[in-house]
C-alpha positions as CSV (number, residue, x, y, z in Angstrom):
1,X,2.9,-19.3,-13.0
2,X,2.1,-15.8,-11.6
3,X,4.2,-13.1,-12.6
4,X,4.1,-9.7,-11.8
5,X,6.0,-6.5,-13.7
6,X,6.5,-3.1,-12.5
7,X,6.6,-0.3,-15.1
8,X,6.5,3.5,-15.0
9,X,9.9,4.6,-13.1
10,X,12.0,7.0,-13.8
11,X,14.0,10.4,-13.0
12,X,11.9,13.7,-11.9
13,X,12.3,16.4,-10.4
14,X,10.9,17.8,-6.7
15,X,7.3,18.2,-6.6
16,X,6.6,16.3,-9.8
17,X,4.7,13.0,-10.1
18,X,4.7,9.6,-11.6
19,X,2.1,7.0,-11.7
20,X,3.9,3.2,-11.7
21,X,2.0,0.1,-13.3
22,X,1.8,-3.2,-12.4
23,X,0.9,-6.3,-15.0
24,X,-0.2,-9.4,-13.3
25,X,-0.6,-12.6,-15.2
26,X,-1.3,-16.0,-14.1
27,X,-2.9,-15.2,-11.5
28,X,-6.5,-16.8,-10.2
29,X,-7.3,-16.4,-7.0
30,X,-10.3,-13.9,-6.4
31,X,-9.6,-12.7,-2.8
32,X,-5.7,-11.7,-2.2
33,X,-3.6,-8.7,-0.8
34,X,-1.8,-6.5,-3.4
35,X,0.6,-3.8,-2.7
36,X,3.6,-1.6,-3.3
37,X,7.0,-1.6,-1.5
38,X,9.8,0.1,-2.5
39,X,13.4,-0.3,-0.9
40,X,16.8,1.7,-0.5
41,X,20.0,0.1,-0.7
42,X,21.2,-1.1,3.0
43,X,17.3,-1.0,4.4
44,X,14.8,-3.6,4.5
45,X,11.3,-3.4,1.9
46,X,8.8,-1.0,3.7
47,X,5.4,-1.1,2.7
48,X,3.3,1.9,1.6
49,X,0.5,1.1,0.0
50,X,-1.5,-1.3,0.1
51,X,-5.2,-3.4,-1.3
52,X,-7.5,-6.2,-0.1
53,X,-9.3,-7.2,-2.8
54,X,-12.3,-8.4,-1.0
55,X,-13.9,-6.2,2.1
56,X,-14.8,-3.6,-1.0
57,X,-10.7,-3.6,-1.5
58,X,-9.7,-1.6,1.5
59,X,-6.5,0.5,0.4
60,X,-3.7,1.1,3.4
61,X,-1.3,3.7,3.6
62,X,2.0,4.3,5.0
63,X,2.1,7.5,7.1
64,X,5.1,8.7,4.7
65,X,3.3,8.6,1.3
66,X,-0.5,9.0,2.9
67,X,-2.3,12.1,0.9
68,X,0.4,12.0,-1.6
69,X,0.5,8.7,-3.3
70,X,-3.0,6.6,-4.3
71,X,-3.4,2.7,-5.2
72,X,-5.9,1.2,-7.7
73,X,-6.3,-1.3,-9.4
74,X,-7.9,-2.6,-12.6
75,X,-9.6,-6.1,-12.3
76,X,-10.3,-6.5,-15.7
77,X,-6.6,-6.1,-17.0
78,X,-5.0,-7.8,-14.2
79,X,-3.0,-4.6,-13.3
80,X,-2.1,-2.6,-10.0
81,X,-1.0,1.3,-10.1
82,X,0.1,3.5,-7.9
83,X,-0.3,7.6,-8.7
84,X,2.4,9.8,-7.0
85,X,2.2,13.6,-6.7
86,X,4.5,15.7,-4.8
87,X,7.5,13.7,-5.3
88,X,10.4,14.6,-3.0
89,X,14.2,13.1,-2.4
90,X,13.0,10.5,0.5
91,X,10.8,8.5,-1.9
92,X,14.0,7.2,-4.1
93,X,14.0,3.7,-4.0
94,X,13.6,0.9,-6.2
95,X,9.8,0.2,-6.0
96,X,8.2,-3.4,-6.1
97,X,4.8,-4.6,-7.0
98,X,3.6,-8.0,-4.4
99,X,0.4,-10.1,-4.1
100,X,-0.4,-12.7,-1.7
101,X,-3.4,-14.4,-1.9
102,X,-2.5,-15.9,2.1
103,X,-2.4,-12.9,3.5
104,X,-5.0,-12.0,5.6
105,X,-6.9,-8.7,5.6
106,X,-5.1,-7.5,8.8
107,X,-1.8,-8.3,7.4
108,X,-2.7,-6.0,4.3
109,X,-3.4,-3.5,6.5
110,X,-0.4,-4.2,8.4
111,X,2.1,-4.5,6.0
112,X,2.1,-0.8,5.4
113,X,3.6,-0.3,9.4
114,X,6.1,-2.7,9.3
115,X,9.2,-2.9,7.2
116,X,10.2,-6.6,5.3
117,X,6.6,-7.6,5.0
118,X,6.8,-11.3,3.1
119,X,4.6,-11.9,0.4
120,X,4.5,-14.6,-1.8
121,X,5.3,-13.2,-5.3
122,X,7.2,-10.0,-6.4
123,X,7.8,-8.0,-8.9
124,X,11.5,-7.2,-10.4
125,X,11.3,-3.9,-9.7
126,X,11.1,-0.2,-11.1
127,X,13.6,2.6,-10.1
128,X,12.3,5.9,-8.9
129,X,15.0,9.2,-8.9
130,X,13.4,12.4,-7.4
131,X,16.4,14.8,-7.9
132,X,16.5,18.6,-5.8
């Protein structure tokens, strides 16, 4: 059974950074779609940042976190990060941790554009607070 777990939230302040963790396990397939998402209470799961694992594992970005936040992942420890610098109030949310291995490449890509993307297993979730 594949189960994934977020880690790494928290409370900063403006400006600061954070760097969220992802532990897969149970998981086998070799070519899939990983990603972040994060979500505010009353709006639907947007997509920022995204991997396809194959194609040299093309990254995506949403145009609100591009320059700012970077994804990577660790094949050998089954784990996904995401690095965040210049933290400001508009990226509190509860962030999520996804993979797919049916999603296609152009879906990855897309997912980042389009807000309640559907993957096929999620995270619980990890709270990030940037306070003024």
């Amino acid at each position: 059974q594949v189960q994934l777990q977020e880690s790494g939230g928290g409370s900063v302040q403006v400006g600061e950074s954070l760097r969220l963790s992802c532990a897969a396990s149970g998981y086998t397939y070799s070519t899939y779609c990983t990603g972040w998402f994060r979500q505010v209470p009353g709006k639907e799961r947007e997509g920022i940042a995204t991997i396809y694992t194959s194609s040299g594992g093309r990254t995506s970005y949403a145009d609100s976190v591009k320059d700012r936040f970077t994804i990577s992942r660790d094949p050998a420890k089954n784990m996904l990060y995401l690095q965040m610098h210049g933290l400001s109030p508009e990226d509190t949310a509860m962030y999520y941790c996804a993979a797919d291995p049916l999603v296609t490449r152009r879906s990855c890509e897309e997912a980042v554009l389009i807000r309640g993307a559907r993957f096929r297993y999620w995270g619980q979730g990890t709270q990030v607070t940037v306070s003024s």
